[in-house]
N, C-alpha and C positions, 0 to 999 in steps of 0.2 A: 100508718098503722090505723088502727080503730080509734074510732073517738066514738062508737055510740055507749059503751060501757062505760059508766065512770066509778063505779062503786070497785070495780077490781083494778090493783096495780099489773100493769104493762108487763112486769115481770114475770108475774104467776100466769098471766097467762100463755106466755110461752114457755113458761114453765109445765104449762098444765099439756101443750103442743107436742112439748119434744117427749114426755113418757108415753104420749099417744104415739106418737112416731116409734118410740122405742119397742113399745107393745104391739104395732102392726109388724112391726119386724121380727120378732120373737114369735106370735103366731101366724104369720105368713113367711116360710122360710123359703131360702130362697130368690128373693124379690130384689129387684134390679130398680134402679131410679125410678123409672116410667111409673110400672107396679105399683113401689113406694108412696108417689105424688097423688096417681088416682085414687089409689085405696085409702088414703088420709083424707083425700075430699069427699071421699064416697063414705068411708065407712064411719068419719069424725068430724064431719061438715062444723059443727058448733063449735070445736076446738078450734078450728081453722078460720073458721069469720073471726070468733071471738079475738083471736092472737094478730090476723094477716087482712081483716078484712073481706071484704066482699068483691074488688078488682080481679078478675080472673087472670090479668099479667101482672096485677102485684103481689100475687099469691102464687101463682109460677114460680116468679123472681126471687118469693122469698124463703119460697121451699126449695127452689135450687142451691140459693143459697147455704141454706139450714144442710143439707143431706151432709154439703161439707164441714159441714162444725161437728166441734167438739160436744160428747154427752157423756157423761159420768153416769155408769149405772148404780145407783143407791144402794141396791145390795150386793154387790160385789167392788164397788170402788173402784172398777175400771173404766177409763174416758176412752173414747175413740171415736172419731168422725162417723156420722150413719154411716156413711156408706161403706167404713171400717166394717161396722156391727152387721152392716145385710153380708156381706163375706163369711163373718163368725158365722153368721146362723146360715148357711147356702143350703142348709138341707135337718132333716129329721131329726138324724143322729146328731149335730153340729149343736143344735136347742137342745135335746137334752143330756151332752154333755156341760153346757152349760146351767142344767140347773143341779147337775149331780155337781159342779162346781160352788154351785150358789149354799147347796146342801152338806157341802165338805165344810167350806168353810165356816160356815155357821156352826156347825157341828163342834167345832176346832175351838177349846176352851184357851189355847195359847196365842191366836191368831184375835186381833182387833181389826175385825174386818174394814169397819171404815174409819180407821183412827190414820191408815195410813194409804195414802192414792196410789195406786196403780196403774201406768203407761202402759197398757200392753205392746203399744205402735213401738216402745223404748227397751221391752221388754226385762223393764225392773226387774231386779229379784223379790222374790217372793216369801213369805214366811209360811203358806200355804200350802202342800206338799201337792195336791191337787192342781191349784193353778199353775205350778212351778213344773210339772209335769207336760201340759198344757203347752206352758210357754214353748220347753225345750223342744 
């Protein structure tokens, strides 16, 4: 990993990585691994040293990695592997069904959006009529 930053913990910065990844994906719909990888070196270079370094096959390796893990989106409280999330978002309408999602919920004085996690891959149920629509 990085050792030239010392002032930031290790965590936040891939913390700071995986919303960058989340957000290339949310406005690039659509987008397959390949896609994914270059557009995060290209479009978030500093996220990307910052979290994986400067090694151009350690940062392959570790965004290959990354595409399959697990990301909980903060405002909606559902985890899914990237490469779950580039599926969710394959196209136009797919993003902004999810943010009429994002806006349901919210909206929803019954619903504690992120008091409780959501599996979409397990497809929990839902208190969210919206999501729970969604899932089915």
């Amino acid at each position: 990993m990085n050792g030239q930053n010392i002032y930031n913990e290790p965590a936040t910065l891939t913390a700071e990585l995986q919303e960058a990844a989340f957000e290339y994906l949310l406005l690039n719909p659509g987008s397959e691994f390949g896609d994914w990888q270059q557009g995060l070196i290209s479009d978030y270079p500093t996220e990307v040293v910052d979290a994986l370094g400067t090694n151009p096959e350690e940062v392959n390796a570790s965004l290959a990695d990354m595409w399959e893990s697990d990301y909980e989106d903060p405002k909606t409280g559902v985890a899914q592997k990237f490469s779950e999330w580039a599926m969710s978002f394959a196209n136009e309408h797919a993003v902004g069904i999810y943010y009429f999602l994002v806006d349901a919920c919210a909206q929803s004085p019954d619903v504690p959006l992120l008091s409780q996690k959501r599996q979409v891959t397990y497809n929990n149920h839902s208190d969210c009529a919206a999501q729970a629509a969604i899932e089915d």
